[in-house]
DRENPA-3360 file (N, C-alpha, C; in nm, 2 decimals, always signed):
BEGIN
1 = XXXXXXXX = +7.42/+12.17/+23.25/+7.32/+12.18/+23.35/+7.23/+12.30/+23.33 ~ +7.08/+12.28/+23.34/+6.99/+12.36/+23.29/+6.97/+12.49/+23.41 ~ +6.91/+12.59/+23.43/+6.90/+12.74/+23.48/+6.87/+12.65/+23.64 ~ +6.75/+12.55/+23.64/+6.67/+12.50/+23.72/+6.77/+12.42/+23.82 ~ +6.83/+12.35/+23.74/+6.91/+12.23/+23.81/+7.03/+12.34/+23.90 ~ +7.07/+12.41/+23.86/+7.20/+12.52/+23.88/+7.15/+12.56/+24.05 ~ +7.00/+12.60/+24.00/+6.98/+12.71/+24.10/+6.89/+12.60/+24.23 ~ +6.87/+12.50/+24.22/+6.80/+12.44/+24.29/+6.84/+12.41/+24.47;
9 = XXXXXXXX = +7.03/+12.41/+24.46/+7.06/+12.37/+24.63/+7.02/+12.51/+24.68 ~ +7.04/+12.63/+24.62/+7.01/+12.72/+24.69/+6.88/+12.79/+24.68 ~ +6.83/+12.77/+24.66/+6.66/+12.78/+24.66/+6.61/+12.80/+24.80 ~ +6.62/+12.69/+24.91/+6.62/+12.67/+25.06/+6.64/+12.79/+25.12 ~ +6.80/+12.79/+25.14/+6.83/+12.95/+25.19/+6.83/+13.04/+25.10 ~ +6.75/+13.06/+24.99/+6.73/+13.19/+24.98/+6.61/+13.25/+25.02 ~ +6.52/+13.12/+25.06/+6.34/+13.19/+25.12/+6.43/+13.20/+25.22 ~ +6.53/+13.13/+25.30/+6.50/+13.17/+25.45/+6.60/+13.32/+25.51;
17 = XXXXXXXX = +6.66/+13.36/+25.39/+6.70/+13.50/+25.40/+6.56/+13.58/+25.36 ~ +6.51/+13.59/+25.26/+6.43/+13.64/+25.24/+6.31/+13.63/+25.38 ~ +6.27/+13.54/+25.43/+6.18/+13.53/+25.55/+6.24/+13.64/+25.66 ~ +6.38/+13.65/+25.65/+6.45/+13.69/+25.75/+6.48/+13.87/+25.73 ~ +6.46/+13.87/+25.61/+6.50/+14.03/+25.56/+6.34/+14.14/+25.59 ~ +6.24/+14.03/+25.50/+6.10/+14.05/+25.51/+6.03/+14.08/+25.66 ~ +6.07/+13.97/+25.72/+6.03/+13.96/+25.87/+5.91/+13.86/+25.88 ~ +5.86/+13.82/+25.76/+5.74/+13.72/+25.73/+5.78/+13.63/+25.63;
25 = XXXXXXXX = +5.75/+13.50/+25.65/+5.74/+13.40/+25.55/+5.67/+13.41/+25.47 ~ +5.53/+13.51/+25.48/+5.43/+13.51/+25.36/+5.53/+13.62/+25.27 ~ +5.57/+13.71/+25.31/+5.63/+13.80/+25.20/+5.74/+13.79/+25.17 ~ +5.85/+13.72/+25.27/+5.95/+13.68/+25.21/+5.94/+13.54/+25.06 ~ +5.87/+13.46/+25.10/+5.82/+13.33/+24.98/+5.76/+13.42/+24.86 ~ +5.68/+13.51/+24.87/+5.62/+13.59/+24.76/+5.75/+13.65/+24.70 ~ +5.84/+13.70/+24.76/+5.96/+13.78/+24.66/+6.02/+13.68/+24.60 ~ +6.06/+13.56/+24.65/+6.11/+13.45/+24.58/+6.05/+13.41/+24.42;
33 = XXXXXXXX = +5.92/+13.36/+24.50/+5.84/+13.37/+24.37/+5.84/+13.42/+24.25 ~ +5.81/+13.56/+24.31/+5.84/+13.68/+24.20/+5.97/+13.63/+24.14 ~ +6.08/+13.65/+24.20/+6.22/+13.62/+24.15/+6.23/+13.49/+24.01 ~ +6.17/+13.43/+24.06/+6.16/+13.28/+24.00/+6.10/+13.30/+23.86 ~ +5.95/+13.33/+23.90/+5.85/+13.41/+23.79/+5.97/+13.48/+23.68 ~ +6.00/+13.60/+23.73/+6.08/+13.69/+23.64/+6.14/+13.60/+23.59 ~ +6.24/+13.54/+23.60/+6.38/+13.45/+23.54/+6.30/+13.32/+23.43 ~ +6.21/+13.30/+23.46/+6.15/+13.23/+23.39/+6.10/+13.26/+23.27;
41 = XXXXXXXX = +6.05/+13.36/+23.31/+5.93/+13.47/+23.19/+6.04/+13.53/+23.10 ~ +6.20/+13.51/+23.15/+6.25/+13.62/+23.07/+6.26/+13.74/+23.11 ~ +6.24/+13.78/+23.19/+6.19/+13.94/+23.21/+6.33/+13.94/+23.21 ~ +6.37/+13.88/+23.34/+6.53/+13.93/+23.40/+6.62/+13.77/+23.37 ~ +6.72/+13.79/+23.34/+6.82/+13.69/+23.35/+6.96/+13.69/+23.47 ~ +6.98/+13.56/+23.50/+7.11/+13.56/+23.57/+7.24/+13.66/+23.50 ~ +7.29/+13.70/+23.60/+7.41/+13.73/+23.58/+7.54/+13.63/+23.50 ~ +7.54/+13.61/+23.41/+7.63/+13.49/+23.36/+7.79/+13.50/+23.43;
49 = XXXXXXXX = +7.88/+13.66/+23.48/+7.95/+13.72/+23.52/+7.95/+13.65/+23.69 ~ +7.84/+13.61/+23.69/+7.85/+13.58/+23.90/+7.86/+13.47/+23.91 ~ +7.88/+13.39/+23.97/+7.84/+13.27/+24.02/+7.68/+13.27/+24.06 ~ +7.65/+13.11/+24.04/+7.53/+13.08/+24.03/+7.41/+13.14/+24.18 ~ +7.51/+13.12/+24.29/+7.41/+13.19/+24.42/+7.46/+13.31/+24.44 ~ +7.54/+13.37/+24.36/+7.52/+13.52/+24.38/+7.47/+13.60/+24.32 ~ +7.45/+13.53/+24.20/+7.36/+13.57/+24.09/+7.22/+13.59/+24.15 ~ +7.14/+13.41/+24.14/+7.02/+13.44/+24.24/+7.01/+13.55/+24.31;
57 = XXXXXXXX = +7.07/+13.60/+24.41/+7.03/+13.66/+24.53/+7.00/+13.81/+24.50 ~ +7.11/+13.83/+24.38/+7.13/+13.93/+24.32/+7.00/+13.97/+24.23 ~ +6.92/+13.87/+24.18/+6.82/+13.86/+24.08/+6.69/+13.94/+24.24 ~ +6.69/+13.83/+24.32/+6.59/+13.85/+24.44/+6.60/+14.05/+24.48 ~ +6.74/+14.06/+24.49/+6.71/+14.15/+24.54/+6.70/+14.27/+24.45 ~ +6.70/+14.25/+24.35/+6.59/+14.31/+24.21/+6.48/+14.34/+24.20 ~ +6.43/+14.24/+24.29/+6.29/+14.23/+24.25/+6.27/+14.27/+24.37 ~ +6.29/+14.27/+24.49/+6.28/+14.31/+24.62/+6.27/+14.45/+24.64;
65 = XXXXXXXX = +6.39/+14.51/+24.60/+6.40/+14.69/+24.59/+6.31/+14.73/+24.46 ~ +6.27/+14.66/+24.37/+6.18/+14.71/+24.26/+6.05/+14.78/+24.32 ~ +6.01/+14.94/+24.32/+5.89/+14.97/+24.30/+5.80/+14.95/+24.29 ~ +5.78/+14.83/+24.14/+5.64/+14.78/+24.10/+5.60/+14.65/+24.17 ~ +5.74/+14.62/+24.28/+5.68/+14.47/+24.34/+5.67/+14.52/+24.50 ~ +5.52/+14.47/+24.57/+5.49/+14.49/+24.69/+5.43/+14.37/+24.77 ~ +5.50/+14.27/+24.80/+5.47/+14.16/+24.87/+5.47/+14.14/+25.01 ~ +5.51/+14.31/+25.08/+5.55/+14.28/+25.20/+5.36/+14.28/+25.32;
73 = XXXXXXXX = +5.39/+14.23/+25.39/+5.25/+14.19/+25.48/+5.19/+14.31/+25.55 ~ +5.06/+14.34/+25.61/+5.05/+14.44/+25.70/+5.16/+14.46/+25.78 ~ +5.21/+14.31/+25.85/+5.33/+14.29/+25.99/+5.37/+14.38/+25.95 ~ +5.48/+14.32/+25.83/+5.61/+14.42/+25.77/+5.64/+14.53/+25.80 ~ +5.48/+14.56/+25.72/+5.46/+14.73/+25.64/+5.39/+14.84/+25.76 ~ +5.35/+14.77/+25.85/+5.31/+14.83/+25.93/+5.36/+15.01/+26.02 ~ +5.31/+15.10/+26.02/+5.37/+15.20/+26.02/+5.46/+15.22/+26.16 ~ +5.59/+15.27/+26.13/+5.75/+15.21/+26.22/+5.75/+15.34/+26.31;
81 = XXXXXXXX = +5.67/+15.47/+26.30/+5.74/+15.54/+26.40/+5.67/+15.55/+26.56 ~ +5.65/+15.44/+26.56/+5.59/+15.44/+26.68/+5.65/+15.37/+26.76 ~ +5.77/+15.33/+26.77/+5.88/+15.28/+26.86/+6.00/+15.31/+26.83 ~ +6.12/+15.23/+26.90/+6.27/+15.24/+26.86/+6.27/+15.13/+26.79 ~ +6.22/+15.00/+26.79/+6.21/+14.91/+26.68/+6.20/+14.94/+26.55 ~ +6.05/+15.03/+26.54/+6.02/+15.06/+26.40/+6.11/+15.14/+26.34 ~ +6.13/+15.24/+26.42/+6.22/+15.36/+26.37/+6.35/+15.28/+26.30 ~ +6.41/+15.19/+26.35/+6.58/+15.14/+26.33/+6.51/+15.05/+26.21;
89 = XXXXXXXX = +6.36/+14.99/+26.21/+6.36/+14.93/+26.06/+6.32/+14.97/+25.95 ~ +6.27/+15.13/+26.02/+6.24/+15.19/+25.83/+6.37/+15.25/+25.81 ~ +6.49/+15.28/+25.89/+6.59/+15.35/+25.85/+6.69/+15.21/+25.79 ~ +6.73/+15.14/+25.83/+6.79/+14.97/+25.78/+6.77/+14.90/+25.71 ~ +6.72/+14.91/+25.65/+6.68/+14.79/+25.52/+6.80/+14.77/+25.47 ~ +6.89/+14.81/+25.41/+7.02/+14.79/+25.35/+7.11/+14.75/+25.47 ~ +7.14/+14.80/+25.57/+7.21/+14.78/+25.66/+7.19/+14.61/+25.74 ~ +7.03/+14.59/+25.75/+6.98/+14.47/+25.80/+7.03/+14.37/+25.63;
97 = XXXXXXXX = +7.02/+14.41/+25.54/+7.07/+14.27/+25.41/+7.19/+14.27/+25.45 ~ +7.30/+14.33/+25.45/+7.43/+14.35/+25.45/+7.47/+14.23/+25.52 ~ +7.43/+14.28/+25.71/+7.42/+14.20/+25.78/+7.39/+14.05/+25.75 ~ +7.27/+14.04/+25.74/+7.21/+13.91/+25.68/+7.28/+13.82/+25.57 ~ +7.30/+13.89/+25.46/+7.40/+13.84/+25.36/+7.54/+13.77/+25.39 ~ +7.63/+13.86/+25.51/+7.71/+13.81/+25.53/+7.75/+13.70/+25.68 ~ +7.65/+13.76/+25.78/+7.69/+13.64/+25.90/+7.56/+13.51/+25.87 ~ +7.45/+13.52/+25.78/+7.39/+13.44/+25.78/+7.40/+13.34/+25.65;
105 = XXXXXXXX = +7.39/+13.41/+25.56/+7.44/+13.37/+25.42/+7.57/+13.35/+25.39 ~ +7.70/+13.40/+25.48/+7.80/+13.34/+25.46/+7.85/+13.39/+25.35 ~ +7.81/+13.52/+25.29/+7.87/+13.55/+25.18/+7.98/+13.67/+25.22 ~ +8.09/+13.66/+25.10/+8.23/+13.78/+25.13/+8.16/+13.93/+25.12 ~ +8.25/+13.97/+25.18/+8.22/+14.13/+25.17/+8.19/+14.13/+25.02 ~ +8.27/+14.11/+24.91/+8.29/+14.17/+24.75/+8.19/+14.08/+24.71 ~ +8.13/+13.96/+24.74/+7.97/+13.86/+24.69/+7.89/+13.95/+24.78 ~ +7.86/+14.04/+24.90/+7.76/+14.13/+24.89/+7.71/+14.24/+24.87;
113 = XXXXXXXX = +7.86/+14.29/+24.82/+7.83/+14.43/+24.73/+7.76/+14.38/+24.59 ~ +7.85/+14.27/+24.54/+7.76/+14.24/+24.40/+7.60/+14.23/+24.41 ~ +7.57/+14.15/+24.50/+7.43/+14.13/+24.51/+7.38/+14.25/+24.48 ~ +7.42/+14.35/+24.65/+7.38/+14.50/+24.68/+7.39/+14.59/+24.58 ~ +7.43/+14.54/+24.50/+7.49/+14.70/+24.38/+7.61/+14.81/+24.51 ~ +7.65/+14.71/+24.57/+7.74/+14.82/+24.62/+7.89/+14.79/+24.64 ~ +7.98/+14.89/+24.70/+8.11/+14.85/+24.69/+8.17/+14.73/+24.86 ~ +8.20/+14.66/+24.84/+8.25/+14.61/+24.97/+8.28/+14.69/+25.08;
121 = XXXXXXXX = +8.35/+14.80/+25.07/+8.35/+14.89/+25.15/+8.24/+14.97/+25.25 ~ +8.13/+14.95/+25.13/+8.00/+14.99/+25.22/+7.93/+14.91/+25.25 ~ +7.89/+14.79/+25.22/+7.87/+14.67/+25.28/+7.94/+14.66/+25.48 ~ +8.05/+14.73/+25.43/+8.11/+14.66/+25.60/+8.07/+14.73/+25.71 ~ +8.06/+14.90/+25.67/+8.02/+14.97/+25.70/+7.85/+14.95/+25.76 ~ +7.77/+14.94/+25.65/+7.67/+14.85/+25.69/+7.67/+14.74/+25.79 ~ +7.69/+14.64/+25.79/+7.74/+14.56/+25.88/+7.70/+14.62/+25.99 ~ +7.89/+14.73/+26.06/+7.87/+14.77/+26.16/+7.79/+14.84/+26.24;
129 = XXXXXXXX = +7.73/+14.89/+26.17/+7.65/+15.00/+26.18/+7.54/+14.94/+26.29 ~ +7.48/+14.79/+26.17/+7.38/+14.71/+26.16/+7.42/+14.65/+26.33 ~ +7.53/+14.59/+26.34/+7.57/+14.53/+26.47/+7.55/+14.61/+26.58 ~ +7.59/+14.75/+26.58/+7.51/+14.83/+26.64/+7.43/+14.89/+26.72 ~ +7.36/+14.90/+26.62/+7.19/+14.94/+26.65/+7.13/+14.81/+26.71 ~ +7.17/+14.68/+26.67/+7.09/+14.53/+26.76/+7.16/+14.54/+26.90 ~ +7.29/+14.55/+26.91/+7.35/+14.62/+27.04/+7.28/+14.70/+27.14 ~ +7.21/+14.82/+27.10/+7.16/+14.97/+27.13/+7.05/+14.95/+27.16;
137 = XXXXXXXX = +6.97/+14.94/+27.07/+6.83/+14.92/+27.06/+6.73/+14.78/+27.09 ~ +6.77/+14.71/+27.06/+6.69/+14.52/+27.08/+6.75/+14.49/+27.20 ~ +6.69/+14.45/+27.37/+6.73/+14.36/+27.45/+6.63/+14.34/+27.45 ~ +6.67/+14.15/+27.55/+6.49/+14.07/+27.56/+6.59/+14.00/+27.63 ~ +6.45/+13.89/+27.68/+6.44/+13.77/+27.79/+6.43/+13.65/+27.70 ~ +6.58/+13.56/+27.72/+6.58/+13.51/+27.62/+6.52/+13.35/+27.72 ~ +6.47/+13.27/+27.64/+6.47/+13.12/+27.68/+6.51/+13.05/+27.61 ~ +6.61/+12.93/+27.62/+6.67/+12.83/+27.54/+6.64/+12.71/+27.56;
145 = XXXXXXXX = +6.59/+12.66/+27.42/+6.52/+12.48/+27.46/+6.65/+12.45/+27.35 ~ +6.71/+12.37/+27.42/+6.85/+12.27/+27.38/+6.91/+12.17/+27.47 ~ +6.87/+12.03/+27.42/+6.91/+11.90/+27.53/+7.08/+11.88/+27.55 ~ +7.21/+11.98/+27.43/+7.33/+11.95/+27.43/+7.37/+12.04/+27.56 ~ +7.40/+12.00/+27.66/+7.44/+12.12/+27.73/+7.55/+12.19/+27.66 ~ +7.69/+12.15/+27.60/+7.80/+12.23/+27.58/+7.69/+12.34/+27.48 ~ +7.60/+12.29/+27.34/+7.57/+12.39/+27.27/+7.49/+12.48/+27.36 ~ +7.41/+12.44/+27.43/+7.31/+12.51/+27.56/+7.41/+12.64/+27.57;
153 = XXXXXXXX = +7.52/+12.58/+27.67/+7.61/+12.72/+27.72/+7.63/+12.80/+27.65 ~ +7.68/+12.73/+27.51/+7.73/+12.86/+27.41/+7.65/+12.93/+27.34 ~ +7.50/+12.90/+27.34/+7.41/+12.98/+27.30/+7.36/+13.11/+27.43 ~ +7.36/+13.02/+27.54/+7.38/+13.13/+27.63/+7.49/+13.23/+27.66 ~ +7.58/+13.17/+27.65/+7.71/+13.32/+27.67/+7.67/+13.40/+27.53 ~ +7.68/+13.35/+27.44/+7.62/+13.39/+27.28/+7.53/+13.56/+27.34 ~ +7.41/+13.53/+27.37/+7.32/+13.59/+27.39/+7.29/+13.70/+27.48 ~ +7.36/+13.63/+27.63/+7.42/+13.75/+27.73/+7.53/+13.86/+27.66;
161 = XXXXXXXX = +7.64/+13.79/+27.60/+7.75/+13.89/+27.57/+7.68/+13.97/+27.46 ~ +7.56/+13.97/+27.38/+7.48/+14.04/+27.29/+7.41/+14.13/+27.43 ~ +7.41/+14.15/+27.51/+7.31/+14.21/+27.61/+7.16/+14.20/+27.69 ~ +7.16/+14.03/+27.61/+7.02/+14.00/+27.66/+7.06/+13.92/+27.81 ~ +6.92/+13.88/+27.86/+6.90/+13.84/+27.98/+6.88/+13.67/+27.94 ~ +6.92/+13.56/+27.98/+6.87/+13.47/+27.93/+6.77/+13.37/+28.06 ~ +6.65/+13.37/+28.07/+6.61/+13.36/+28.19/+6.62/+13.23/+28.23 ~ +6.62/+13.11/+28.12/+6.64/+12.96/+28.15/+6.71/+12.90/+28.03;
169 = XXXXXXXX = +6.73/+12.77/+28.03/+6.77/+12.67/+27.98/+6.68/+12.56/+27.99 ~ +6.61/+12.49/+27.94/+6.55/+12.38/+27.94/+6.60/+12.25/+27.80 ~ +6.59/+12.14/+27.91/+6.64/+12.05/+27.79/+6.51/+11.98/+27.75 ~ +6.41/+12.01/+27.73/+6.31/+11.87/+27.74/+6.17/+11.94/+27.71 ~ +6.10/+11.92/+27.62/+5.91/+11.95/+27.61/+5.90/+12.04/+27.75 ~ +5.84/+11.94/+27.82/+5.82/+12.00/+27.95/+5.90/+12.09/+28.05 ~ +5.98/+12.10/+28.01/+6.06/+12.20/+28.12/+6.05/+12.31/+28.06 ~ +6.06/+12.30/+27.88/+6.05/+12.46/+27.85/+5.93/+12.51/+27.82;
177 = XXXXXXXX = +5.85/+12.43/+27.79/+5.65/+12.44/+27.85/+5.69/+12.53/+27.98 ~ +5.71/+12.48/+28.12/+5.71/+12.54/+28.24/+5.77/+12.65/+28.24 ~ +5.90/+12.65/+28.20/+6.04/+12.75/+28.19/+5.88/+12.87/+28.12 ~ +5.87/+12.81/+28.01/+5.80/+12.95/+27.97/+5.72/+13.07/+28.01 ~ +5.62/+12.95/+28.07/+5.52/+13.01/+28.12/+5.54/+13.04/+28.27 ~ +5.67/+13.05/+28.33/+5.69/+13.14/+28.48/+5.78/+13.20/+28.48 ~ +5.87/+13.24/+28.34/+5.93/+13.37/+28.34/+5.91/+13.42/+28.22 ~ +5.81/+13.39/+28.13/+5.76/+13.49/+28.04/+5.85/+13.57/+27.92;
185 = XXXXXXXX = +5.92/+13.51/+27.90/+6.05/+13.52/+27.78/+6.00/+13.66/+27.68 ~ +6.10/+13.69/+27.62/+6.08/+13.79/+27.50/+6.07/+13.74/+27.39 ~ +6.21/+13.65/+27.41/+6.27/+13.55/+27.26/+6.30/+13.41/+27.28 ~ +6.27/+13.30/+27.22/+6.29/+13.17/+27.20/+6.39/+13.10/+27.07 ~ +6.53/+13.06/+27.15/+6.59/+12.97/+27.09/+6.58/+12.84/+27.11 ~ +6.52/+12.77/+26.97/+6.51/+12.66/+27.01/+6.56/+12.54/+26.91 ~ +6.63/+12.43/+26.99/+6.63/+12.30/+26.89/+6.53/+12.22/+26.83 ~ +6.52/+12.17/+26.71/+6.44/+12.10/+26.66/+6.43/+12.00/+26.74;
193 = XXXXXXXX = +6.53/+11.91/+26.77/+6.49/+11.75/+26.79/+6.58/+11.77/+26.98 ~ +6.52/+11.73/+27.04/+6.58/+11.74/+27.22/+6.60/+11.59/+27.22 ~ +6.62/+11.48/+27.14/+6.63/+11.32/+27.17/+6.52/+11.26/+27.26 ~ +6.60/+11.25/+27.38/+6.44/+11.18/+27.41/+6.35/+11.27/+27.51 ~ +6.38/+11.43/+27.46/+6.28/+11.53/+27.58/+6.20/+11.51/+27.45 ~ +6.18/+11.47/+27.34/+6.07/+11.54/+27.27/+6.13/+11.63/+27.18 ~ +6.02/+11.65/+27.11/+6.06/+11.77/+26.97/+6.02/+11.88/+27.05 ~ +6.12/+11.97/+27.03/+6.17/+12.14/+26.99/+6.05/+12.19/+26.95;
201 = XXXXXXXX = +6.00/+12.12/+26.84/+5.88/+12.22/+26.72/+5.77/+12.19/+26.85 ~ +5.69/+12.05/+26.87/+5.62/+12.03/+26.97/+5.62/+12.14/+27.12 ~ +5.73/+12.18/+27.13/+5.75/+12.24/+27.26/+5.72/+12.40/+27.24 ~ +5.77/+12.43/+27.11/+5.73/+12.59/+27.06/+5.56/+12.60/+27.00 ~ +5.54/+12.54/+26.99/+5.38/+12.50/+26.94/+5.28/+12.53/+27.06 ~ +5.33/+12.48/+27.18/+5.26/+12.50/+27.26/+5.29/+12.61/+27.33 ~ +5.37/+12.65/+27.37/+5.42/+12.77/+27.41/+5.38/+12.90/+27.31 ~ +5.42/+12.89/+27.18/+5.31/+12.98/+27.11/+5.14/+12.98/+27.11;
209 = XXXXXXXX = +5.08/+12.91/+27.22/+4.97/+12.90/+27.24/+4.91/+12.97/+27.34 ~ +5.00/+13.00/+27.39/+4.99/+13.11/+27.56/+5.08/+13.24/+27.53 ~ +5.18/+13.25/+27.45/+5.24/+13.40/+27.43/+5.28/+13.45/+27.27 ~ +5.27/+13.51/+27.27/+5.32/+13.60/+27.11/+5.46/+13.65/+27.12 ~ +5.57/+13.52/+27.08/+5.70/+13.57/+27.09/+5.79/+13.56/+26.99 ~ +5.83/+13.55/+26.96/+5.91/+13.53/+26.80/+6.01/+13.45/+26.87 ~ +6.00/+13.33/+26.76/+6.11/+13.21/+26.82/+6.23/+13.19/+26.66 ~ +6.34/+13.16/+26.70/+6.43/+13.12/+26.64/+6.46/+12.96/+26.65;
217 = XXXXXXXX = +6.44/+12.88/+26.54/+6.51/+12.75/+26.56/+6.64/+12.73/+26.54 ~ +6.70/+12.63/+26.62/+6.85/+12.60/+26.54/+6.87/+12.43/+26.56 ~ +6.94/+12.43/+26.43/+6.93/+12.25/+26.38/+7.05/+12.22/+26.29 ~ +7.11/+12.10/+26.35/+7.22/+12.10/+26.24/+7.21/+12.02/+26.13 ~ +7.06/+12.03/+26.05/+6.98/+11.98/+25.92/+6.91/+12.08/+25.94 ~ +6.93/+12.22/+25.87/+6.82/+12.28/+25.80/+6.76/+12.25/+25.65 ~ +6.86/+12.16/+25.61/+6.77/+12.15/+25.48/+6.65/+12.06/+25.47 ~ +6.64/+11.99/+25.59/+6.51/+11.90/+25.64/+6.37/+11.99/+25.67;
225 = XXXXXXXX = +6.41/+12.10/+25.69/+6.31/+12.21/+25.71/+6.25/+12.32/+25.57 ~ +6.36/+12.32/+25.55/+6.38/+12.43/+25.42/+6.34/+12.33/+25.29 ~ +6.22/+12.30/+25.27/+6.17/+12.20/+25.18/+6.07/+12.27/+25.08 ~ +5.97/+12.33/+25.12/+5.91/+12.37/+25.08/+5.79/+12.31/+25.10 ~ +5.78/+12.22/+25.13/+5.67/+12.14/+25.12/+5.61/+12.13/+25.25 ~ +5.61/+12.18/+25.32/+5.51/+12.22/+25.43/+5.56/+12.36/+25.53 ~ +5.46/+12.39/+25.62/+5.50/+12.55/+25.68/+5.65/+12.53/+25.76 ~ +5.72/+12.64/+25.70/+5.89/+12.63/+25.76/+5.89/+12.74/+25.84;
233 = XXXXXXXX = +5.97/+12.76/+25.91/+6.00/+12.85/+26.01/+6.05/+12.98/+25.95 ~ +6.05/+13.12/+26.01/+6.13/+13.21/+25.97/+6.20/+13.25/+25.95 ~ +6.29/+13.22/+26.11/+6.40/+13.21/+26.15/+6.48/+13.09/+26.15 ~ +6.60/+13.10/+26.14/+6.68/+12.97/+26.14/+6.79/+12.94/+26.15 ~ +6.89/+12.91/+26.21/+7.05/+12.92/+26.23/+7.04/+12.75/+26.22 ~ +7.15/+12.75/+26.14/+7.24/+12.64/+26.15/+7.37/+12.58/+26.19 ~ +7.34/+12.51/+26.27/+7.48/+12.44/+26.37/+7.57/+12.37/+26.24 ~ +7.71/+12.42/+26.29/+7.76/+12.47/+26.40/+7.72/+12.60/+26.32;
241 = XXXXXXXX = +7.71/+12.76/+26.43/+7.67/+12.87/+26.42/+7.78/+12.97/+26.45 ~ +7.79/+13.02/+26.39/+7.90/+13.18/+26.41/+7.83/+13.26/+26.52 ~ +7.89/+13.34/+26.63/+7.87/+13.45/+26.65/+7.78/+13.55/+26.59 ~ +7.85/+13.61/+26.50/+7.74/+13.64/+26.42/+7.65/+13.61/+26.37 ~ +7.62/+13.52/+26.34/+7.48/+13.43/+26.29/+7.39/+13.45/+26.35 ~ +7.44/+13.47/+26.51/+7.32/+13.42/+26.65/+7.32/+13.56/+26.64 ~ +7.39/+13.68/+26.64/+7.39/+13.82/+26.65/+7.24/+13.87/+26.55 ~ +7.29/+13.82/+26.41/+7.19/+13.84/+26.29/+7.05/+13.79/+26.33;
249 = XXXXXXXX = +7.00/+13.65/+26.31/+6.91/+13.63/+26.33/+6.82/+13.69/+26.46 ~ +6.87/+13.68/+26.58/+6.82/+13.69/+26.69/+6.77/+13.89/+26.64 ~ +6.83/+13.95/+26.60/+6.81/+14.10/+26.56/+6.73/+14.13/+26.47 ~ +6.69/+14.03/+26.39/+6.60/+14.02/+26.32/+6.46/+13.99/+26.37 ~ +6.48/+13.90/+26.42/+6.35/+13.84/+26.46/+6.28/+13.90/+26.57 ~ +6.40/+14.04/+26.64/+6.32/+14.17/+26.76/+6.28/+14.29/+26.65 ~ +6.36/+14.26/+26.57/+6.33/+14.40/+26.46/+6.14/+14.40/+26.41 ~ +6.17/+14.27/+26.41/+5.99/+14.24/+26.34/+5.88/+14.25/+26.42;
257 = XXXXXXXX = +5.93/+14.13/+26.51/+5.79/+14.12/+26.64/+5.73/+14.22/+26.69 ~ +5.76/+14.34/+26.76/+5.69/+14.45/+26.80/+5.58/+14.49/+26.66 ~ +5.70/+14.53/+26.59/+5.55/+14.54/+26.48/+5.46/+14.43/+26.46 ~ +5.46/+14.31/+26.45/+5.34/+14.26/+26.46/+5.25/+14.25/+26.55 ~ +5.31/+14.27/+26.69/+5.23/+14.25/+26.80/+5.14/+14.39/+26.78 ~ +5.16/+14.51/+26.73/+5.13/+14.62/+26.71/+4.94/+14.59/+26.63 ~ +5.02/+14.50/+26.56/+4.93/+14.46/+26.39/+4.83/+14.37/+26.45 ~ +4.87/+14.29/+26.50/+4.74/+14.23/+26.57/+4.65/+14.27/+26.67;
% end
């Protein structure tokens, strides 16, 4: 099996960590790239020592922490000390991958020190740190578009016992259209497909037309999304979801927003 074929199921989630580490799809897709580029060109090779997606990730974040590579967006890059947001994201970068690596990517303590160049030990460390500060610093008004009730609740206790407020539940287009726009949410979890309320995407589409909020989707087919072949989301959990998962993502996607709302 050739470099290409190896690396191809994980290709998907590795833009959507990268979207998720970056805070942008434009500059998380650009490190990829880069990544890809290099390995191609020769510059850099897999780890023959790793396994095949720990290698990749390992390669990305090479080219990620490299100096001579700068793909990150105004959003990103945007200057951090002008909140508790920014402040926790120019100090975390390592702390936020850790995180990321292991409740979203599913990888062991000892697969994200390899990636990291670091020892498992500080990886966990990281972690908690990371758990933390999303603890401390990130609360919001969450709104949930999901037609399952049982997953509904558990996204909601999810998100309360993280310290947020969650102000509705809506199962359907139109209710979380209304839901939105009369309690004015911070953060949006949402399902792709509601059956017969309508699409998810449809319902955040519009609702991003009236507010600037950073939405998270959750679907239990992300690889239907993660294609490449047309605009994918940033965020993204996949059902069934860990605790952590919904901890990671959701901390991510407050870590970013302020700064872009800033940027715009």
């Amino acid at each position: 099996m050739n470099v290409t074929h190896a690396l191809a199921p994980h290709l998907p989630y590795l833009r959507r960590y990268a979207r998720a580490l970056t805070g942008s799809q434009q500059s998380g897709d650009a490190y990829v790239r880069a990544a890809l580029t290099a390995l191609l060109s020769g510059e850099h090779v897999l780890d023959a020592n790793k396994p095949p997606r720990v290698a990749l990730y390992r390669l990305f974040h090479q080219i990620w922490s490299s100096p001579a590579e700068h793909y990150e967006t105004s959003d990103a890059a945007a200057d951090s000390s002008g909140n508790p947001e920014g402040r926790l994201l120019a100090l975390s970068a390592s702390r936020r991958a850790a995180l990321l690596l292991t409740a979203v990517e599913s990888f062991s303590l000892d697969e994200a020190g390899a990636i990291l160049g670091e020892e498992p030990e500080e990886v966990e460390r990281a972690v908690i740190e990371a758990q933390r500060a999303i603890e401390t610093e990130l609360i919001s008004r969450v709104l949930i578009i999901e037609d399952e009730p049982i997953i509904a609740l558990d996204l909601e206790n999810l998100v309360t016992e993280l310290g947020h407020e969650v102000v509705g539940t809506a199962a359907t287009r139109d209710q979380a259209v209304k839901l939105a726009h009369s309690t004015r949410p911070g953060l949006v979890l949402a399902d792709i497909n509601l059956g017969e309320g309508g699409s998810g995407i449809d319902a955040v589409s519009e609702i991003l037309d009236s507010f600037d909020i950073p939405v998270i989707f959750v679907t239990a087919y992300p690889e239907k999304l993660l294609t490449g072949e047309r605009p994918e989301p940033t965020y993204l959990i996949a059902k069934p979801f860990l605790p952590e998962t919904v901890q990671a993502t959701v901390g991510q996607a407050l870590f970013f927003h302020p700064i872009k709302r800033k940027a715009a």
